[in-house]
Each structure stands twice: as structure tokens, then as C-alpha cells.
C-alpha positions in Angstrom: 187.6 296.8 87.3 184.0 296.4 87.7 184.0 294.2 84.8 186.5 291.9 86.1 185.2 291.3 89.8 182.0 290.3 88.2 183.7 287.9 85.6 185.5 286.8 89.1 182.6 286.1 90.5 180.9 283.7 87.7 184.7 282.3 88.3 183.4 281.2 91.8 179.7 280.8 90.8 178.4 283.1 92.8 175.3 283.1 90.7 175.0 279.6 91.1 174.9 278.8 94.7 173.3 275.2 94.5 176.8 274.1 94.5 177.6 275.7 98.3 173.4 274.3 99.5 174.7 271.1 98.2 177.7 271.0 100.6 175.9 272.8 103.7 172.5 270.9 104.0 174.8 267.9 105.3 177.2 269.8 107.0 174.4 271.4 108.9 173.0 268.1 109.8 175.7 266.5 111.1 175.9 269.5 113.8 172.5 269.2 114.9 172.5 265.2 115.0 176.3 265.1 116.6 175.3 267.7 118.8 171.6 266.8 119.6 170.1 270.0 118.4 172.9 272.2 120.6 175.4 272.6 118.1 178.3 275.7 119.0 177.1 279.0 117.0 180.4 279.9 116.2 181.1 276.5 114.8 178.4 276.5 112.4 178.8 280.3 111.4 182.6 279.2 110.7 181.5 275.9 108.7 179.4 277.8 106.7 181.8 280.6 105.7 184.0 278.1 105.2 181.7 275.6 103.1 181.2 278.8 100.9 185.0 280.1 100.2 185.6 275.7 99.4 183.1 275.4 97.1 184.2 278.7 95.4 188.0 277.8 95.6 186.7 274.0 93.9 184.9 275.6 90.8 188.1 278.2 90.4 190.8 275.0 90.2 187.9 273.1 88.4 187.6 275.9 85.9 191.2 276.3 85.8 192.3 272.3 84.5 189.1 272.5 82.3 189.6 275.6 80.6 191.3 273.7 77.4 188.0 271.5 77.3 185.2 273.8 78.8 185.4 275.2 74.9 184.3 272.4 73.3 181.0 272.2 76.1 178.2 274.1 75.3 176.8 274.5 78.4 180.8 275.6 79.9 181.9 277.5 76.4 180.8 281.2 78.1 182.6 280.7 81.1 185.4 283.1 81.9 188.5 281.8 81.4 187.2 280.3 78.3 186.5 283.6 77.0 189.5 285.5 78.9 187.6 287.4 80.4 189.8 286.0 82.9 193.4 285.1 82.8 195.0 281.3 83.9 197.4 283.2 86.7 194.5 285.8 87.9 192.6 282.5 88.2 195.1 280.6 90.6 195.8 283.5 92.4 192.3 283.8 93.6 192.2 280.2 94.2 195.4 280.8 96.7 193.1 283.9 98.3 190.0 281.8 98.9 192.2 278.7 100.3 193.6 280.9 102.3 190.5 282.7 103.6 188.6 279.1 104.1 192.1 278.3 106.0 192.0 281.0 108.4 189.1 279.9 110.1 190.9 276.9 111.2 192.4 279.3 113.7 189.0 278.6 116.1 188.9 275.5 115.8 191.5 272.4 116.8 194.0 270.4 115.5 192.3 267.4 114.5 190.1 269.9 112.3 192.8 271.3 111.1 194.8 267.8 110.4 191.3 266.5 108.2 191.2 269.6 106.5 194.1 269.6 105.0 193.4 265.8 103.3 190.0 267.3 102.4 191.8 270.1 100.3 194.0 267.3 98.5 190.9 265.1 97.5 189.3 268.5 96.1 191.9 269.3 94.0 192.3 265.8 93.4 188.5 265.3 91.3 189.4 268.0 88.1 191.8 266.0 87.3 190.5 262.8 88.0 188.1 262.8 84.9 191.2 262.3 82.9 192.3 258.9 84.3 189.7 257.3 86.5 186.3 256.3 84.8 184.5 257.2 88.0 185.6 260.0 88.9 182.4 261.0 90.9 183.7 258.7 93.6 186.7 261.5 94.4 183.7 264.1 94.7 181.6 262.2 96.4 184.5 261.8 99.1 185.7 265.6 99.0 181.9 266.8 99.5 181.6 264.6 102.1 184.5 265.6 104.1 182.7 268.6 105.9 180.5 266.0 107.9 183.9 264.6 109.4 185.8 267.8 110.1 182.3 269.0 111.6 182.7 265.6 113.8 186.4 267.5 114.5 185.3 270.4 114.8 182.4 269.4 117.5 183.8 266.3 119.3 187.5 266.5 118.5 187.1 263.0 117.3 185.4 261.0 114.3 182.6 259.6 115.8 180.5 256.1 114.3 177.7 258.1 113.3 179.6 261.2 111.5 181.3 258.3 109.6 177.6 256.9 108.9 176.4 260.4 107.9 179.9 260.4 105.7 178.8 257.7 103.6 175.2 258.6 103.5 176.1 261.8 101.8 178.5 259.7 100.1 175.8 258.1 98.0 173.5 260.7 97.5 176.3 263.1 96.2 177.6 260.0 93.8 173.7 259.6 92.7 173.3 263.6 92.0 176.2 263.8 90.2 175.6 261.1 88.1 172.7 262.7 86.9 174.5 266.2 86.1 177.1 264.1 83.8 174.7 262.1 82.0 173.6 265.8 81.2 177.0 265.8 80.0 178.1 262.0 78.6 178.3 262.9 74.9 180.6 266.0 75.1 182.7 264.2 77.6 183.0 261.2 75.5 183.8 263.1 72.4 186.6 264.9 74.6 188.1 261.2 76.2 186.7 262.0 79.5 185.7 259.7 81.8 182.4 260.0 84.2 180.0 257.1 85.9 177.3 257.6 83.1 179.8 257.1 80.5 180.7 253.9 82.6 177.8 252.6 83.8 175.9 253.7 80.7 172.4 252.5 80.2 172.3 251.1 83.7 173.2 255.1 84.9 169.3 255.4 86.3 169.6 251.9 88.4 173.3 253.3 89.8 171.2 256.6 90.7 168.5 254.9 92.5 170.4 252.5 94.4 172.8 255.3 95.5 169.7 257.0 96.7 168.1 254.3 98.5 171.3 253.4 100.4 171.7 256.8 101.3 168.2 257.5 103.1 168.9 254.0 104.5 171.9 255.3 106.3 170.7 258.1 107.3 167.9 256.7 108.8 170.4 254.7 110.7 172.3 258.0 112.3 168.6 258.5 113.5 168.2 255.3 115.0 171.8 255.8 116.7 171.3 259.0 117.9 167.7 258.3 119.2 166.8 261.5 117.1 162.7 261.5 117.7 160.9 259.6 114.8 159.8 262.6 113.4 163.0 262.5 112.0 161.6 259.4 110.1 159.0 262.1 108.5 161.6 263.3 106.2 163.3 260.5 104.7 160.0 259.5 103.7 159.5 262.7 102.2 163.1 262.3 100.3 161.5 259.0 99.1 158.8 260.7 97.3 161.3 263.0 95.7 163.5 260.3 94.6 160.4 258.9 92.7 159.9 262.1 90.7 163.6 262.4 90.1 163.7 259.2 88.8 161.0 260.1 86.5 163.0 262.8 85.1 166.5 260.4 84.1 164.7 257.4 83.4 164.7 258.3 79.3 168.2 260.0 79.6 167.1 263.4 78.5 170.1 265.6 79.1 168.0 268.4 80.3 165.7 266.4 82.4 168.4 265.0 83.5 170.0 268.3 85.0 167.2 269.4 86.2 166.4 266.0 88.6 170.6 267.0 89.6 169.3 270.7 91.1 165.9 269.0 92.8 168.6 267.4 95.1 168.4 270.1 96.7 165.5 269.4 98.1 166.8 266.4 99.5 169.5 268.5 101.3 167.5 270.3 102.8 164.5 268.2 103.8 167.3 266.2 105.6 168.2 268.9 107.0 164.7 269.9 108.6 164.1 266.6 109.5 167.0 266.9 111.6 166.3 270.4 113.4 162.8 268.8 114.4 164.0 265.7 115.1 166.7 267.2 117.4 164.6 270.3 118.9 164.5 269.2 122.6 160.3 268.6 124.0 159.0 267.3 120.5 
């Protein structure tokens, strides 16, 4: 039993929680800057349970419509239902339990929440399979890991606001540019298997797509700032993102598949300096 709650558990990444930071720096940011630094408590501890049991429920189905390829991947051939460690219906089943779970919390919030949550579920189930048919299919991601800003715009306003629609495609980018990088980690095994990715499609001009996506980002975001009237210390941190873009870009320039993973997990630096810039850029007195 113990066993199989662990293998569960790789199931969902728990041991891997970049992918749930990823999804709550913005989401986190978006309260503070929708809500000027006074964001509901109960929202955000509800956004983040619920950011957690998505990204969970997204590797499951992920892992689920990949198992017949995940084989062939070195870096995916250990994981559990590759090995059957865990079983295809054991799989779904805790997909249906985490859904459900995420869904629950809807319950405290309102209807226009509940309304954008339910396209956001469609679009996430929507990106495993995507790989098979669309040759970018980081542009379904990028959307589905996106979606908290607006349903935090919802959750907080009950309505989608200019800026949370900024912010949207701010995160947008970045999440496009990340992810990118993680599948030029990836762009021979998916090519040998017929998938499709932006590296594959962009190919050598992969490290120009990252950048720009980058650069348009912080450009956005530094216009939710200007918006919003956050205080220009807000400004402190997109400059600081800049500097960390440099570096990343340092990594993927030769296409080094490792490198190139490793500049996808410094994104979360990104997150979260975004995120700080926010808090201080929101704290009423500064």
C-alpha cells in the first residue's frame, strides 16, 4: 500500500514541485496587483490549494496519453505507469479525485469563477494531446497555465478586468518561452516519436523565439505596473528578470539539451521575482 501511494505520488510529481511554483508565482501576482496589495486570504489560500491539486491532476492525464511514448524517453522511461507500478484505470481514477477536489473549492467562490474554470479544465486536457496534431502545442499550455490569472480576476472582481487580461498574456509569453526551452531538452526523442513541439518547429531559430517571448513578457508586465500605478519599485524587478533572461540565454544559445533544462527550472526565478516585485510594489507607504 505504501508502495503504491508513493508511486501515486511521483504520478502527481510531488517531488517535483517546480511545476505547481510555475503556476502560483503569477497567480499570486495577479492578487496583489488586481487587489492593490489587499487581496482576500481565503481567496488566495483556495487558489493555491487549488493551483496544487491542477497541476497534479495535469501531470496524471499528461502521464496517462503519454504512457505508450514516455517508454521510448529517457528522461520519462521510470515513470510509473511506464513501469506499472501504476495501472491506466488507477491513473484516471485519481485524475477524477483531484478534479474533483480542485472543483470543490469552487463552492466559495462565484459563478463567473466557476464558468472560466470549467474552459480552463478543457484547454488542460486539451495540451497532452495536442503534441500529436498541432506543431506548437506550447501555445495550448501556455493558455491553460495562464488561465489562473483570469479566474483570480473572477475570483477577485467577478469580472475580467484589462489588466488581468494583460497579466494573461504576459504569462502567456514567458510560459511559451520556458517551455520551449524544456522541449528542446526533448526535440530529438520527440521527433524520432512524430511529435510535434515549438523547437522542433522553430528549430534553430528556438533561442530567438525564447528571447523575444521573454522580452514581450516583462514588457507587459511592466505595463500592468504602469496601469495599476503599482510604485516603481515594482520596476526593480523586471530589471532583475532581465538579468536573468541574459544568463538563461546563455545556457540555450548552443542547444545543449541539459543546459537547456536547466535555463527551463531558473524560470523560476522569474516567477517569483515577479512576484516580490509585486508584494513591494503593492505594500501600501513604500
Amino acid at each position: 500500500m505504501i508502495i503504491k501511494l508513493i508511486s501515486l505520488g511521483r504520478l502527481m510529481r510531488l517531488e517535483k514541485p517546480i511545476g505547481t511554483l510555475l503556476l502560483l508565482w503569477p497567480t499570486l501576482s495577479a492578487f496583489l496587483i488586481l487587489k492593490n496589495g489587499s487581496p482576500s486570504l481565503e481567496l488566495v489560500i483556495i487558489f493555491c490549494l487549488g493551483t496544487f491539486f491542477m497541476r497534479s491532476a495535469g501531470c496524471v492525464i499528461n502521464d496517462y496519453f503519454d504512457r505508450d511514448f514516455d517508454g521510448k524517453v529517457k528522461r520519462t522511461k521510470n515513470r510509473p505507469l511506464v513501469t506499472g507500478e501504476v495501472k491506466p484505470k488507477e491513473a484516471l481514477i485519481l485524475f477524477f479525485i483531484l478534479v474533483c477536489l480542485s472543483a470543490s473549492l469552487l463552492a466559495w467562490t462565484n459563478i463567473l469563477t466557476v464558468m472560466v474554470a470549467i474552459i480552463g479544465l478543457v484547454i488542460a486536457v486539451i495540451y497532452p494531446l495536442s503534441k500529436r496534431f498541432f506543431r506548437i502545442p506550447q501555445i495550448f499550455l501556455g493558455i491553460a497555465f495562464s488561465w489562473g490569472v483570469l479566474m483570480v480576476s473572477a475570483a477577485e472582481l467577478d469580472r475580467i478586468s484589462l489588466t488581468s487580461l494583460i497579466m494573461f498574456t504576459a504569462c502567456f509569453f514567458w510560459i511559451i518561452a520556458y517551455d520551449t526551452a524544456y522541449s528542446m531538452s526533448d526535440k530529438e526523442d520527440d521527433k524520432s516519436m512524430g511529435l510535434y513541439s515549438s523547437a522542433i518547429t522553430f528549430g534553430k531559430h528556438s533561442q530567438k523565439l525564447i528571447l523575444s517571448c521573454h522580452l514581450l513578457s516583462l514588457c507587459l508586465w511592466s505595463l500592468c505596473g504602469y496601469l495599476e500605478k503599482i510604485n516603481p519599485v515594482f520596476y526593480l524587478s523586471i530589471l532583475v528578470c532581465l538579468v536573468l533572461v541574459f544568463f538563461q540565454f546563455q545556457l540555450i544559445k548552443e542547444g545543449d539539451r541539459d543546459k537547456c533544462f536547466l535555463a527551463f527550472k531558473r524560470n523560476n526565478w522569474i516567477g517569483f521575482t515577479i512576484l516580490l516585485g509585486s508584494m513591494f510594489g503593492t505594500v501600501q507607504g513604500i
